[in-house]
FITI-433274 format. One record per residue (C-alpha): x negated, y negated, z negated; residue number from 1; residue in one letter. Coordinates in steps of 0.001 Angstrom, whole numbers, plus 524288, in hexadecimal, padded with zeros to 5 digits. Layout:
SITE_X_Y_Z_NUM_A
...
This chain:
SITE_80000_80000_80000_1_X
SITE_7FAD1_7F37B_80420_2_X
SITE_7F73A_7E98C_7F8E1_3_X
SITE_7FDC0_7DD14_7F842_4_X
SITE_7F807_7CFE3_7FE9C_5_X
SITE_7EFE1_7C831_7F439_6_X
SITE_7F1D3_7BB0C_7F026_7_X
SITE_7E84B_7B427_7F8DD_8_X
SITE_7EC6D_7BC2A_80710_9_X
SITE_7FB83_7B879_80230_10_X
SITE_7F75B_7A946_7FFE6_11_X
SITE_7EF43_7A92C_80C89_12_X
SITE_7FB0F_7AF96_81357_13_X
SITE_8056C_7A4A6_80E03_14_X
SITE_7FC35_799F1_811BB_15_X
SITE_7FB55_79E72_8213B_16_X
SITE_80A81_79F42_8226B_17_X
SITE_80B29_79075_81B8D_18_X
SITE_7FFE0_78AD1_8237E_19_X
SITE_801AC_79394_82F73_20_X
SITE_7F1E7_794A6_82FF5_21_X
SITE_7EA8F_79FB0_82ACC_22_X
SITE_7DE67_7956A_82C6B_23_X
SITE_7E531_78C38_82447_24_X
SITE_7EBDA_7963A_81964_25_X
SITE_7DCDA_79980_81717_26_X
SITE_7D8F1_78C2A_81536_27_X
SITE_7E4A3_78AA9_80AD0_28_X
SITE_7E021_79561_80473_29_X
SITE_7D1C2_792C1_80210_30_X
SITE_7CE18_7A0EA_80B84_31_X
SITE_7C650_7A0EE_8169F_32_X
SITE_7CFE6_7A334_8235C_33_X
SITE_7C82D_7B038_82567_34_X
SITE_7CB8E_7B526_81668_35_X
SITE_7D935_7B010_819F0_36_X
SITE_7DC65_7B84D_825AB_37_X
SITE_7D59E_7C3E2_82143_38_X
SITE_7DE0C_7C52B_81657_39_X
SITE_7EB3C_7C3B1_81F1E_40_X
SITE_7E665_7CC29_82832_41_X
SITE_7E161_7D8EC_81D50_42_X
SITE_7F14B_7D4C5_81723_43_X
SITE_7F645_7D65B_8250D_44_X
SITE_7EF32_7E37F_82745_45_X
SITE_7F0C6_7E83E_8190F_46_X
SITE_7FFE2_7E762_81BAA_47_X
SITE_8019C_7E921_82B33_48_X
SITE_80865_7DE8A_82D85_49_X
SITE_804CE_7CF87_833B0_50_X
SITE_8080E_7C625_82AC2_51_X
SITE_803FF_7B9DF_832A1_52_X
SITE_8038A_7B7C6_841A9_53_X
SITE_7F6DC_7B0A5_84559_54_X
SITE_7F688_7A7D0_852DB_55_X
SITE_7F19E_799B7_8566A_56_X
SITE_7F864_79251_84F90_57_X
SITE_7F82D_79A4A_842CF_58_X
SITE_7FDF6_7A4C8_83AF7_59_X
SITE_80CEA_7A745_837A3_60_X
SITE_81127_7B077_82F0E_61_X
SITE_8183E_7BC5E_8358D_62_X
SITE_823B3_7C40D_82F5A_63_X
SITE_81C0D_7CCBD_8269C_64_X
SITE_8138B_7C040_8229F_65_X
SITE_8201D_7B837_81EE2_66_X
SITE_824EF_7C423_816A9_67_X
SITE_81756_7C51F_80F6D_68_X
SITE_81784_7B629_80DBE_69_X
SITE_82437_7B6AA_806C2_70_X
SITE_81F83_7BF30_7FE3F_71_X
SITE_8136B_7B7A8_7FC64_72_X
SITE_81B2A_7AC4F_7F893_73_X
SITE_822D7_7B3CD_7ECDB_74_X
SITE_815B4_7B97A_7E8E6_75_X
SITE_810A7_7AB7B_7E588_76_X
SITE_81B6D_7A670_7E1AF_77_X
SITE_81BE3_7B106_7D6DD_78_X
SITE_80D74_7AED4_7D43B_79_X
SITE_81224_7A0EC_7D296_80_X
SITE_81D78_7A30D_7C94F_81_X
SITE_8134A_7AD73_7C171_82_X
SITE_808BD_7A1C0_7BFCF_83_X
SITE_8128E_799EF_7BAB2_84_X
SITE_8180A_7A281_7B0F6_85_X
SITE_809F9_7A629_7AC0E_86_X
SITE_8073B_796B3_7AC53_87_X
SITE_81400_794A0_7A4A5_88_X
SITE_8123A_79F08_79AA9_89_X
SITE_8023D_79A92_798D8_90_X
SITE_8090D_78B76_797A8_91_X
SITE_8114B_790DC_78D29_92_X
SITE_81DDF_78F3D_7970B_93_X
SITE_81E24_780F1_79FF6_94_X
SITE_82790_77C1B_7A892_95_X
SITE_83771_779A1_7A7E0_96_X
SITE_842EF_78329_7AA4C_97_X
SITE_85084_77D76_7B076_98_X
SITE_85B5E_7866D_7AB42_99_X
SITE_86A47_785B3_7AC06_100_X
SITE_8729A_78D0D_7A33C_101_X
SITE_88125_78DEE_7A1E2_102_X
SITE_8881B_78A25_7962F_103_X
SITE_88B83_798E5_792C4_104_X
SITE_87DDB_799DF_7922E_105_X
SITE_87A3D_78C94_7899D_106_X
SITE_8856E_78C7C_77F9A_107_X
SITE_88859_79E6F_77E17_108_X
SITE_87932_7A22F_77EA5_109_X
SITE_86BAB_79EED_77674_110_X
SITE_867AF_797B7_7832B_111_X
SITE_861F5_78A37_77B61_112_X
SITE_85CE0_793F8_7731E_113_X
SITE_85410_79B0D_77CDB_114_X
SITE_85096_78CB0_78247_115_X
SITE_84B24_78812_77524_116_X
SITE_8434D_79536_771F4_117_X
SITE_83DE3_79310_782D0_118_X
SITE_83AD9_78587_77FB7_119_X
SITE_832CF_788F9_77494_120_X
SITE_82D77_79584_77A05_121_X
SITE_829A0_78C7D_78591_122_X
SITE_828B9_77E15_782D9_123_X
SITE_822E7_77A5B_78FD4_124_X
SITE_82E0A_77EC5_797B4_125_X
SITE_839CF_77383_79836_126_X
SITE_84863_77A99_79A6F_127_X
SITE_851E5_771F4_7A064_128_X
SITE_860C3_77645_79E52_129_X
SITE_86DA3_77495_7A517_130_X
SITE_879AE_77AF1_7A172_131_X
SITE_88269_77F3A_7AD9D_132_X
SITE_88BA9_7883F_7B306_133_X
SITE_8862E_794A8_7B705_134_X
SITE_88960_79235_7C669_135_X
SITE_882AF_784CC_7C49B_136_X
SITE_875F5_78A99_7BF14_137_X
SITE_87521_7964F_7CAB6_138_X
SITE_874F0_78A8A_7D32E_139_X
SITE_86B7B_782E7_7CB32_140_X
SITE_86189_78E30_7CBA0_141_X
SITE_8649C_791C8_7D8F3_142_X
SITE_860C1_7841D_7DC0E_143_X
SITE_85506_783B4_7D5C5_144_X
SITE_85A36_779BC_7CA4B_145_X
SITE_85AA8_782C9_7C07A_146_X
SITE_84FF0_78D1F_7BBC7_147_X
SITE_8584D_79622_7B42C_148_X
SITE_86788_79641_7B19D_149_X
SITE_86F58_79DF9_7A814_150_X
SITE_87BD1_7A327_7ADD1_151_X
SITE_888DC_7A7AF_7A8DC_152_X
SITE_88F34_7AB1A_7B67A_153_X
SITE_88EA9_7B9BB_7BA97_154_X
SITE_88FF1_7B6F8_7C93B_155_X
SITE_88590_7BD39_7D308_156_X
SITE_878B7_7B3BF_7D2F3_157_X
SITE_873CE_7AEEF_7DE62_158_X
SITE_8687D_7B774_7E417_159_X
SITE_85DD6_7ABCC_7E2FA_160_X
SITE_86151_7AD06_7D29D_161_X
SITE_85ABF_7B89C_7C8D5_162_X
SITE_86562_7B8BE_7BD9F_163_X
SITE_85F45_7BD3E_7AF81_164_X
SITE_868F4_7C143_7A68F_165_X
SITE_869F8_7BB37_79935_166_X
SITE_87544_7BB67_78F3C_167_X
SITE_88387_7BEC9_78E25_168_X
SITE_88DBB_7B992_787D3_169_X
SITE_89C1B_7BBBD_788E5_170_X
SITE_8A8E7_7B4FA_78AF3_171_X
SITE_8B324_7B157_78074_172_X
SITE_8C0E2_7AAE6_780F2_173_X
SITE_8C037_7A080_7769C_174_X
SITE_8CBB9_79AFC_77150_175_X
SITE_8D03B_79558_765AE_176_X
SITE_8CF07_7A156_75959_177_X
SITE_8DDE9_79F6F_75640_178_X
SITE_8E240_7A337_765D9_179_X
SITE_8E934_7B05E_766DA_180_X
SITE_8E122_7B636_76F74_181_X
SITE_8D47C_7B1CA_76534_182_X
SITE_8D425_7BE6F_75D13_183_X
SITE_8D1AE_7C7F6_7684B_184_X
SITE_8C5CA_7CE71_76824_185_X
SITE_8C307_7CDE1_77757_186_X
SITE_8CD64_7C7B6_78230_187_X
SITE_8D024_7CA6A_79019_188_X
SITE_8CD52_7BDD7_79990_189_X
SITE_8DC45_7C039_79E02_190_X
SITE_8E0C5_7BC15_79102_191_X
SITE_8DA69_7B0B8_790A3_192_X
SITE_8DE6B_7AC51_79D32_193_X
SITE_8EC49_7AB71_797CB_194_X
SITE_8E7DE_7A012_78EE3_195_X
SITE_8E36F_79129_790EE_196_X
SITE_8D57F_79033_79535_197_X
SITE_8CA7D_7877F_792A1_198_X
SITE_8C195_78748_79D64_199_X
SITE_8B1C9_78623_79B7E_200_X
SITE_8A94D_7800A_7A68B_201_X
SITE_8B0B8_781A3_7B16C_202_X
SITE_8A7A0_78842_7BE24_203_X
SITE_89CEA_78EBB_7B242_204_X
SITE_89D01_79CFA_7B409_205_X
SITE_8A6F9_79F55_7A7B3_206_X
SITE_8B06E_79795_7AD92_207_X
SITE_8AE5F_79E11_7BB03_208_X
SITE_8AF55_7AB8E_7B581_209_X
SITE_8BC32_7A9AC_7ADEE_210_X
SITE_8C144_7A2DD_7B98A_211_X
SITE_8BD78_7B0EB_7C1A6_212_X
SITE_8C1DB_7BA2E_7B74F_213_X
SITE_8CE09_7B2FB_7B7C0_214_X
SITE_8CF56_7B32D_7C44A_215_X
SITE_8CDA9_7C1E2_7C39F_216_X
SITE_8DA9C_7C400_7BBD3_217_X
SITE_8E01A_7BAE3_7C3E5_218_X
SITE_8E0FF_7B00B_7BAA5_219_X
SITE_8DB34_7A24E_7B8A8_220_X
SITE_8D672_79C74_7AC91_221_X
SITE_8E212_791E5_7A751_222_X
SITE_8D795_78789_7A418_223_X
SITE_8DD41_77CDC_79AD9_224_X
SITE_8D0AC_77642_79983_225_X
SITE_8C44A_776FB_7A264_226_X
SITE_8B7CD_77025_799C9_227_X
SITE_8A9AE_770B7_79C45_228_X
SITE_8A48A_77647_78F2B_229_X
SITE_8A63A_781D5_78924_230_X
SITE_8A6EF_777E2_77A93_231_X
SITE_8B2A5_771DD_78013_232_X
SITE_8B863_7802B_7824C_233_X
SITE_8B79F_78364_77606_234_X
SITE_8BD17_775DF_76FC4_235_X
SITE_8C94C_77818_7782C_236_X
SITE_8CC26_7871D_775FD_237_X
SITE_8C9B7_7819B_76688_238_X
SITE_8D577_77AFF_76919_239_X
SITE_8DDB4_783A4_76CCF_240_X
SITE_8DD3B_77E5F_77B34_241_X
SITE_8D9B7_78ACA_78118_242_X
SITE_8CFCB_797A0_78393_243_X
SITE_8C204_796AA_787B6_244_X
SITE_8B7D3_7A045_78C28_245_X
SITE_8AB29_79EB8_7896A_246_X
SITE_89F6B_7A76F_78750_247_X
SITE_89EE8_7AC59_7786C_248_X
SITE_890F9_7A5F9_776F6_249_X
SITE_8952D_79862_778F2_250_X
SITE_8A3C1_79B9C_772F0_251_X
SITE_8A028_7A1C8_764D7_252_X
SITE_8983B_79846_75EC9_253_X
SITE_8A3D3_78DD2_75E39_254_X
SITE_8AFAE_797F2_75B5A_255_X
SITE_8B01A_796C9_74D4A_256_X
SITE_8ABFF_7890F_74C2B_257_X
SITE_8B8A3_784D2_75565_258_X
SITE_8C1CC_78F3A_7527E_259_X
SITE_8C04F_79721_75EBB_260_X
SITE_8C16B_7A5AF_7622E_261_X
SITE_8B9A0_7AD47_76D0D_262_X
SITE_8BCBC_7B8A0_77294_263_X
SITE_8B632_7C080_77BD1_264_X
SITE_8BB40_7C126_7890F_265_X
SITE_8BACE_7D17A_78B65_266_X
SITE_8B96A_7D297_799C3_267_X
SITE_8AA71_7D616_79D4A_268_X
SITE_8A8CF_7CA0A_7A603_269_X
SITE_8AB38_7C2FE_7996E_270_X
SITE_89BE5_7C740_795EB_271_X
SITE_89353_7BEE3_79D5C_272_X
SITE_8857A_7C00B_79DBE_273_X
SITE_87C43_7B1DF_79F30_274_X
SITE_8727C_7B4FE_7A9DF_275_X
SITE_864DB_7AA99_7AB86_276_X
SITE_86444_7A98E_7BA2E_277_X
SITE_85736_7A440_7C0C6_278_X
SITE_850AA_7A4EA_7CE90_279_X
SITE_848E4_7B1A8_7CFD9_280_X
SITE_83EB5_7B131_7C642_281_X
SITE_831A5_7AF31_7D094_282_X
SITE_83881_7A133_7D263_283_X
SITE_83B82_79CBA_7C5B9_284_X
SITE_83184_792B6_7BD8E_285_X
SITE_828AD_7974F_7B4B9_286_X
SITE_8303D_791B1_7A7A0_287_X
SITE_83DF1_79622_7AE60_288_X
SITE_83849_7A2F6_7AE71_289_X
SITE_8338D_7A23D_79FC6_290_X
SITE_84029_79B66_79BA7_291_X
SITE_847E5_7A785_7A4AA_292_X
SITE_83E8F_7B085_79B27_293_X
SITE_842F2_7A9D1_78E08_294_X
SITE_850F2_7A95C_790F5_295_X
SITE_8528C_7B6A8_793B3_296_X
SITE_84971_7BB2E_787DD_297_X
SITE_8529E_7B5DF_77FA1_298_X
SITE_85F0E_7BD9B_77896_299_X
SITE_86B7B_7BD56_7797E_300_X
SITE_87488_7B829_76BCD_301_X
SITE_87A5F_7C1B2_76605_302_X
């Protein structure tokens, strides 16, 4: 089995497709033209196939050649991302992170948490934060706005994203603890649809999933009030106004304190699980990539 092209041949092979001179790709890289086109040719024999075609005016890459220069490409682009992770970890961790998360994922989960233990672990790395729906961050990292996002929706990723997956959490109508469907121990979505609805962030992925599993019974959610936060939720369903659903993470922390009840939803699509969703990992920064490494480390609440 042939051995694979060395550094210098795969630089010297790169440089005569860019400067369309095998001459000139010796000169850039510091090797006499002799050195240059021996080593293309023993790469050319050692493998059977012409990689460039030589004439008057030059050299071009043929098929084979553009195949190996692809592959060239990733090579040092991994060799790039590698020296930078080395150069981070040596550093102690430099550089900033851009990451979106969705409120699910601020307000249910130990997400600040993790942030301040990262920011200590590595205090030359600056995290900048946005909260946003979960449709809004795929499109931030697909765009190249956002490093890393933390997702609540379960729809199919695009094929440019690597999705990690991180923690769970599940789904509970919350309503005032004095309603008479409070003392259940689980409840069927149906039921619920038969009462007065609070809506949560209209277009985030709860709101588009109880809008679909609605839409599966062949209902639709009786919204008597749409608000943006899931505090305001709970401050109407405190009085009396209606039932919200919210994950239990960002629900059971304020149930006693306002007189609430939560109970869990007991379909299975009612168990979510929060998924960290980056490029694939040869493209992501150095301190994403430490920050992606942290994050996932890190447990779930009991």
């Amino acid at each position: 089995m042939p051995s694979p092209p060395d550094w210098v041949t795969l630089r010297i092979l790169l440089a005569a497709d860019a400067l369309g001179s095998l001459s000139r790709a010796a000169e850039h890289c510091g090797i006499a033209i002799s050195a240059a086109a021996k080593r293309i040719q023993d790469l050319e024999q050692q493998h059977g196939v012409q990689l460039l075609d030589r004439g008057a005016k030059g050299v071009r890459a043929t098929a084979a050649g553009e195949r190996l220069i692809r592959h060239a490409r990733a090579l040092f682009e991994l060799g790039s991302r590698m020296e930078d992770d080395l150069r981070a970890f040596a550093a102690g961790g430099t550089g900033s992170v851009r990451l979106g998360a969705t409120t699910s994922a601020l307000s249910g989960h130990r997400l600040a948490e993790a942030l301040a233990g990262f920011a200590q672990a590595q205090p030359g790395i600056a995290v900048t934060l946005q909260e946003e729906t979960s449709l809004a961050i795929l499109h931030e990292v697909l765009e190249g706005r956002v490093d890393l996002g933390i997702v609540t929706s379960a729809a199919a990723l695009p094929t440019e994203l690597e999705a990690h997956g991180w923690h769970g959490d599940a789904l509970l109508a919350v309503m005032p603890a004095g309603h008479r469907l409070a003392d259940r121990a689980s409840l069927r979505y149906a039921a619920l649809l038969d009462e007065p609805l609070i809506g949560v962030q209209a277009g985030g992925a709860l709101a588009i999933l109880l809008e679909e599993e609605a839409r599966r019974l062949g209902r639709a959610p009786q919204y008597r009030f749409r608000v943006a936060t899931t505090d305001s939720a709970r401050r109407l369903a405190a009085a009396g106004l209606g039932a919200t659903v919210m994950p239990d993470g960002v629900a059971r922390p304020y149930l006693a304190a306002l007189g609430l009840a939560g109970v869990p939803l007991a379909e299975d699509w009612a168990r979510r699980r929060l998924r960290i969703v980056a490029r694939p990992a040869p493209g992501l920064p150095a301190a994403a990539r430490l920050l992606l490494n942290h994050l996932l480390a890190q447990p779930e609440a009991g």
